[in-house]
KEKELO-521380 format. One record per residue: residue number from 1; residue in three letters; x negated, y negated, z of N, C-alpha, C in turn. Coordinates in nm, 2 decimals, padded with zeros to 4 digits. Example, Ala and Ser with C-alpha at 12.3 -4.5 7.8 and 13.67 -1.06 7.14 Angstrom:
% KEKELO-521380
<resi:1; resn:Ala; npx:-01.32; npy:00.57; npz:00.78; capx:-01.23; capy:00.45; capz:00.78; cpx:-01.32; cpy:00.33; cpz:00.78>
<resi:2; resn:Ser; npx:-01.28; npy:00.22; npz:00.71; capx:-01.37; capy:00.11; capz:00.71; cpx:-01.29; cpy:00.00; cpz:00.79>
//
This chain:
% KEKELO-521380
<resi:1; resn:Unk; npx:00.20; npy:02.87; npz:-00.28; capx:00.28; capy:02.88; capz:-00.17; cpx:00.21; cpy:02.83; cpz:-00.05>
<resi:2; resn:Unk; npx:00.29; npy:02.79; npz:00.05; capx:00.22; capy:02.71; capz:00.20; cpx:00.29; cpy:02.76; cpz:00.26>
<resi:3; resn:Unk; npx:00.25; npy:02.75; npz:00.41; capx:00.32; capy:02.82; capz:00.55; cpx:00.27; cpy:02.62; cpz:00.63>
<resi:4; resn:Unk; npx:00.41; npy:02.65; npz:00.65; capx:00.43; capy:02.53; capz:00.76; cpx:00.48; cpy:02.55; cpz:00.87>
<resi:5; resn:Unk; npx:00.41; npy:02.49; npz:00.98; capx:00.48; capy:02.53; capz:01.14; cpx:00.57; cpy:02.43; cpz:01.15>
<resi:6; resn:Unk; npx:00.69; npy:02.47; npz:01.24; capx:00.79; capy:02.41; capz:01.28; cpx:00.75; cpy:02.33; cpz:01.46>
<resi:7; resn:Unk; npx:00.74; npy:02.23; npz:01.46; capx:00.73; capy:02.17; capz:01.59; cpx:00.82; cpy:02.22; cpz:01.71>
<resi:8; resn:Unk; npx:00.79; npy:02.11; npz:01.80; capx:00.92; capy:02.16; capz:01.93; cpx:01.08; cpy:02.11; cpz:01.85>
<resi:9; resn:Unk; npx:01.03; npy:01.95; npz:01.85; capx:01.14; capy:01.88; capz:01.75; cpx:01.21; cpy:01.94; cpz:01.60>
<resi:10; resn:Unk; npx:01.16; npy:02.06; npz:01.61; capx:01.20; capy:02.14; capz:01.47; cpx:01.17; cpy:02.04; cpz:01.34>
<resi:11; resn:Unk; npx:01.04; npy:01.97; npz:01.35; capx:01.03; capy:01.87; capz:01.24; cpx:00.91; cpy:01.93; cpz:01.16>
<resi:12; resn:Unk; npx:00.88; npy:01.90; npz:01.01; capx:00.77; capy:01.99; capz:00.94; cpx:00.68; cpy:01.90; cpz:00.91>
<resi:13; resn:Unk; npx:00.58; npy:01.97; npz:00.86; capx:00.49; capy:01.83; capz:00.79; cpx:00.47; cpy:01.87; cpz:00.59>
<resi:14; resn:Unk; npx:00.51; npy:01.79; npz:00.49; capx:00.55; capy:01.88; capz:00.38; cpx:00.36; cpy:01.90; cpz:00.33>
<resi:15; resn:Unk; npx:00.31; npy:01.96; npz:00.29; capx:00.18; capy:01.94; capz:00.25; cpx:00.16; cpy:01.83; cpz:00.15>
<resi:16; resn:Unk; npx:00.01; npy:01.78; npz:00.14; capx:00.01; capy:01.67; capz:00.04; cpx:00.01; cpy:01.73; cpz:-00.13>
<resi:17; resn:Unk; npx:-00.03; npy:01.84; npz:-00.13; capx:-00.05; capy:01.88; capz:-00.29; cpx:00.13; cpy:01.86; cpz:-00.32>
<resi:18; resn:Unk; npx:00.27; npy:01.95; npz:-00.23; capx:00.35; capy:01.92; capz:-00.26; cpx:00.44; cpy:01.83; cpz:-00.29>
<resi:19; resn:Unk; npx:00.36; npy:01.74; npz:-00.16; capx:00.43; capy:01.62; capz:-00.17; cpx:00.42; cpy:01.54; cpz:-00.34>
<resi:20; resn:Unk; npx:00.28; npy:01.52; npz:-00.34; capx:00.26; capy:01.47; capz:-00.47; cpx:00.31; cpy:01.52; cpz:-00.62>
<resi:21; resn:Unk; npx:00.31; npy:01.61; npz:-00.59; capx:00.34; capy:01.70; capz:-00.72; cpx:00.50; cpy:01.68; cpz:-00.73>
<resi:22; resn:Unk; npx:00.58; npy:01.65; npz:-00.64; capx:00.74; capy:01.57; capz:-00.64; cpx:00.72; cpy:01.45; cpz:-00.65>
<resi:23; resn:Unk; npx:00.67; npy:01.34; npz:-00.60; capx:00.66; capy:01.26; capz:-00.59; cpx:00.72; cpy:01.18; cpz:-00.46>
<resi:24; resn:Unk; npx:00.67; npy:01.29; npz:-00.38; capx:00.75; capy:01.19; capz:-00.23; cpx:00.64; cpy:01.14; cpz:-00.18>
<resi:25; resn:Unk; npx:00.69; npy:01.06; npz:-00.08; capx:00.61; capy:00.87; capz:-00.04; cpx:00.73; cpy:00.88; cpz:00.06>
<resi:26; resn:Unk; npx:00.61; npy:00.81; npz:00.14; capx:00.68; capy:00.76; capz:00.30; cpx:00.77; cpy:00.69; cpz:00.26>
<resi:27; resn:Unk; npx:00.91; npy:00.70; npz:00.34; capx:01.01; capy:00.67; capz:00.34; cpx:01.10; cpy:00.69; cpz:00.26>
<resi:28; resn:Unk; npx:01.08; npy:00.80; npz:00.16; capx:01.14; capy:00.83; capz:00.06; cpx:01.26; cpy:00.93; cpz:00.11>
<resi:29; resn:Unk; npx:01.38; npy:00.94; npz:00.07; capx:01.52; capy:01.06; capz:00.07; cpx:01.45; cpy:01.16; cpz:00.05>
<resi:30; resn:Unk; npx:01.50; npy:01.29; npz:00.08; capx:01.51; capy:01.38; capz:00.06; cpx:01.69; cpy:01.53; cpz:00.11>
<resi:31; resn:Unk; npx:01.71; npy:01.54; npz:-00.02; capx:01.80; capy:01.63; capz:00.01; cpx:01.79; cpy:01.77; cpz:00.06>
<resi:32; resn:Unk; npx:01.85; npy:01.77; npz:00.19; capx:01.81; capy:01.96; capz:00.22; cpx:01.93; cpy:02.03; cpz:00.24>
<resi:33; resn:Unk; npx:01.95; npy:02.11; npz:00.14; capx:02.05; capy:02.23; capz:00.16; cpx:01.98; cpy:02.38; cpz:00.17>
<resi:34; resn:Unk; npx:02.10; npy:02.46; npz:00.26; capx:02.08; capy:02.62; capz:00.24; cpx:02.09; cpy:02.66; cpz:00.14>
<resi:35; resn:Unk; npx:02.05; npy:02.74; npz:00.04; capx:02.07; capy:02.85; capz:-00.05; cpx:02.03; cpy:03.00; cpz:00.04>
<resi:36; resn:Unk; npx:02.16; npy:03.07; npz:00.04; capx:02.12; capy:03.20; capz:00.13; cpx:02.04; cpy:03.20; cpz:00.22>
<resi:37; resn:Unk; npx:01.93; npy:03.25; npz:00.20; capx:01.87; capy:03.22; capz:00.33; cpx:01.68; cpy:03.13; cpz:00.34>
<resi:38; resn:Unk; npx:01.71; npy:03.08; npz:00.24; capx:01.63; capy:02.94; capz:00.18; cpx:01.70; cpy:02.84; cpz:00.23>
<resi:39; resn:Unk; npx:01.57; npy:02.70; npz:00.24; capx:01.60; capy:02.64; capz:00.24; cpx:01.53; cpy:02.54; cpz:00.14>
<resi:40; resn:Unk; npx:01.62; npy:02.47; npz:00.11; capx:01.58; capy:02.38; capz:-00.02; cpx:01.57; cpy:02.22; cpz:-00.02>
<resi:41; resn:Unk; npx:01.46; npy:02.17; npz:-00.02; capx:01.44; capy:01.99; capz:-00.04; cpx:01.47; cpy:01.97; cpz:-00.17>
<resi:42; resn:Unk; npx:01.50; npy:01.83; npz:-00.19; capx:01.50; capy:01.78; capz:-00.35; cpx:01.52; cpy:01.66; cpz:-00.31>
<resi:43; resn:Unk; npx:01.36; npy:01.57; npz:-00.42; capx:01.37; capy:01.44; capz:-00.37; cpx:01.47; cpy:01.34; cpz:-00.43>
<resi:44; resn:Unk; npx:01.54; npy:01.26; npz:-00.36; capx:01.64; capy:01.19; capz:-00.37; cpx:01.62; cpy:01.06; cpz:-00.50>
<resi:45; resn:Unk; npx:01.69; npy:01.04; npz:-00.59; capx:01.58; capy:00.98; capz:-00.73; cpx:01.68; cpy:00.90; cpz:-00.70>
<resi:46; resn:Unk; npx:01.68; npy:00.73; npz:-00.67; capx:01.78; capy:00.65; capz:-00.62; cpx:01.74; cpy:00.55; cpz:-00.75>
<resi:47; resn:Unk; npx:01.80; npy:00.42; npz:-00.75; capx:01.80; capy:00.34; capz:-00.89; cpx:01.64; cpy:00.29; cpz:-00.87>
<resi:48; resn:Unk; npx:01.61; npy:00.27; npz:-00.80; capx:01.44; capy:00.18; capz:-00.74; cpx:01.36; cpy:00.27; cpz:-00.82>
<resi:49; resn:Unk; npx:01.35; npy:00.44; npz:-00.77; capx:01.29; capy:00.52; capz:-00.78; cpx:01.26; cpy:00.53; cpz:-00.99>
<resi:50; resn:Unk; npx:01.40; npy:00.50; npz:-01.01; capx:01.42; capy:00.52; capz:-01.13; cpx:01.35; cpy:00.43; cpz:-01.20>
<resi:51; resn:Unk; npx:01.38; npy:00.29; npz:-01.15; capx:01.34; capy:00.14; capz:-01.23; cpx:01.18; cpy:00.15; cpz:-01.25>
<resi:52; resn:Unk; npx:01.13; npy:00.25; npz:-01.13; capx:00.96; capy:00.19; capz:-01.14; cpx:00.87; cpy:00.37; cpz:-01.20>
<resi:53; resn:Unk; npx:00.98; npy:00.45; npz:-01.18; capx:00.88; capy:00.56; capz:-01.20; cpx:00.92; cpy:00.64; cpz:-01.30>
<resi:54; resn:Unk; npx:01.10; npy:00.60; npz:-01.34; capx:01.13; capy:00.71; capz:-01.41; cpx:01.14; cpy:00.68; cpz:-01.54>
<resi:55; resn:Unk; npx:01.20; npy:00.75; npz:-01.70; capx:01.14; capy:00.74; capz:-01.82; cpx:01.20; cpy:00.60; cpz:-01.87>
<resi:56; resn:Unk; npx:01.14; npy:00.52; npz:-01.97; capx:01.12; capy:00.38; capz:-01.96; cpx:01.24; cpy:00.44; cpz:-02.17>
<resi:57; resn:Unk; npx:01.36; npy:00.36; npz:-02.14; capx:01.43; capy:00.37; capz:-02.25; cpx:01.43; cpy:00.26; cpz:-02.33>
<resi:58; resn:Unk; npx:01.45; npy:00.19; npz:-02.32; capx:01.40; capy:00.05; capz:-02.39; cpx:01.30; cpy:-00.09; cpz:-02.33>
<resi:59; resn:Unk; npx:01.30; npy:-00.20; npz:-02.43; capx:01.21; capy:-00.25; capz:-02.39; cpx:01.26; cpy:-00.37; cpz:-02.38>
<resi:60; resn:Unk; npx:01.20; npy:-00.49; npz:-02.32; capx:01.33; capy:-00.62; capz:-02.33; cpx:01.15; cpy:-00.72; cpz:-02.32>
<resi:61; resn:Unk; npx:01.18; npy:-00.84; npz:-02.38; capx:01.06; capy:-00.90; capz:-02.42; cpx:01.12; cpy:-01.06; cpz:-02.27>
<resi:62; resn:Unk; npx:00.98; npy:-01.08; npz:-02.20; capx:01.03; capy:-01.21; capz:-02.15; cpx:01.05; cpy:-01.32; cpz:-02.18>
<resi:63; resn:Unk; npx:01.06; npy:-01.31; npz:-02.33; capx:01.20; capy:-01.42; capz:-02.42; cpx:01.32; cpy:-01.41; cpz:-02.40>
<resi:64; resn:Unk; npx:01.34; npy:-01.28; npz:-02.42; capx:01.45; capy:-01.23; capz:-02.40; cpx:01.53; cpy:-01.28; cpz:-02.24>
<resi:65; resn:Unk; npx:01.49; npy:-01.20; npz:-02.14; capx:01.52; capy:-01.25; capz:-02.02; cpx:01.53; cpy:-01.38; cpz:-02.01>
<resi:66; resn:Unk; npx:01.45; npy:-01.49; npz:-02.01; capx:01.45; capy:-01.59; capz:-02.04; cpx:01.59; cpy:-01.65; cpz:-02.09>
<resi:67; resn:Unk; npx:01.63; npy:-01.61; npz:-02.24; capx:01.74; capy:-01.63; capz:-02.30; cpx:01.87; cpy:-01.57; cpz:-02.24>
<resi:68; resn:Unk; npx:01.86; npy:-01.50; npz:-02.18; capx:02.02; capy:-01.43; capz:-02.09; cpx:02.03; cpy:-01.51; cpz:-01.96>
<resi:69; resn:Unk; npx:01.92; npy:-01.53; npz:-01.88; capx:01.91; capy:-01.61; capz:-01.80; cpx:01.97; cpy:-01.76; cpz:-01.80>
<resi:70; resn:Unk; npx:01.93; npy:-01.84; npz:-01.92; capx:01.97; capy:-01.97; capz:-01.95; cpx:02.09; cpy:-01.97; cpz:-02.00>
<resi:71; resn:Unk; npx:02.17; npy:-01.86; npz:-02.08; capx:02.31; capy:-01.83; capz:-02.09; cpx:02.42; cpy:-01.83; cpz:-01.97>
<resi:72; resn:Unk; npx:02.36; npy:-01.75; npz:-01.85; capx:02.44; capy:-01.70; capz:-01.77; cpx:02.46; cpy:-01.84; cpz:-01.67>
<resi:73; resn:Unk; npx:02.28; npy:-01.91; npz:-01.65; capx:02.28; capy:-02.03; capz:-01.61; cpx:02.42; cpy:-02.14; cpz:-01.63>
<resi:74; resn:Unk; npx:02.44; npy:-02.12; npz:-01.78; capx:02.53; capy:-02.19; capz:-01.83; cpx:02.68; cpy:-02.18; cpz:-01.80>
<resi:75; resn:Unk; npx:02.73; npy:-02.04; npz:-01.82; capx:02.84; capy:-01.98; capz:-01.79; cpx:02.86; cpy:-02.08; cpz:-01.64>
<resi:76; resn:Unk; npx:02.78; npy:-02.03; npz:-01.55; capx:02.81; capy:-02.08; capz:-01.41; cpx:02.79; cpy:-02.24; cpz:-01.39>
<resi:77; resn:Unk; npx:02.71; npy:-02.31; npz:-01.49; capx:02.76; capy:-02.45; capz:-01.46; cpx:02.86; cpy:-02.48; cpz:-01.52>
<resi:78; resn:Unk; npx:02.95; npy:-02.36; npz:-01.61; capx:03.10; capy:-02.47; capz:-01.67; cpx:03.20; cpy:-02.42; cpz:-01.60>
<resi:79; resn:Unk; npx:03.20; npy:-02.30; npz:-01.51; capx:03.31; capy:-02.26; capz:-01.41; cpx:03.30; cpy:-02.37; cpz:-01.32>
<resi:80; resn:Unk; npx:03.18; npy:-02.42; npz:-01.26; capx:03.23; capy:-02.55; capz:-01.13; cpx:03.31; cpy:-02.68; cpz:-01.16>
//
């Protein structure tokens, strides 16, 4: 548990063990709602957040890319 003072600006500072332990980083979202008479953060997990930090479900080889690339390349030179 931590005790945080509230500024003039009613703004906090979140401590670093917590921060870390969520994974918040400057500039990152955060959701705050009431619960009774809590108040509750939760860090905002946006598609970025997802692409670089969150669980990795498949795998794609840079052949692959490559190959969808030169396809799609294609598609759009025979629409003009």
């Amino acid at each position: 548990m931590f005790e945080v003072k509230v500024s003039r600006k009613r703004l906090i500072a979140i401590p670093k063990a917590v921060a870390e332990k969520l994974g918040i980083v400057e500039g990152m979202k955060l959701k705050l709602y009431v619960e009774g008479d809590r108040i509750v953060l939760e860090p905002v997990r946006d598609a970025l957040w997802f692409a670089i930090y969150g669980p990795k479900v498949a795998r794609i080889t840079f052949e692959e890319v490559e190959e969808e690339s030169i396809r799609e390349q294609e598609k759009l030179a025979n629409t003009s």
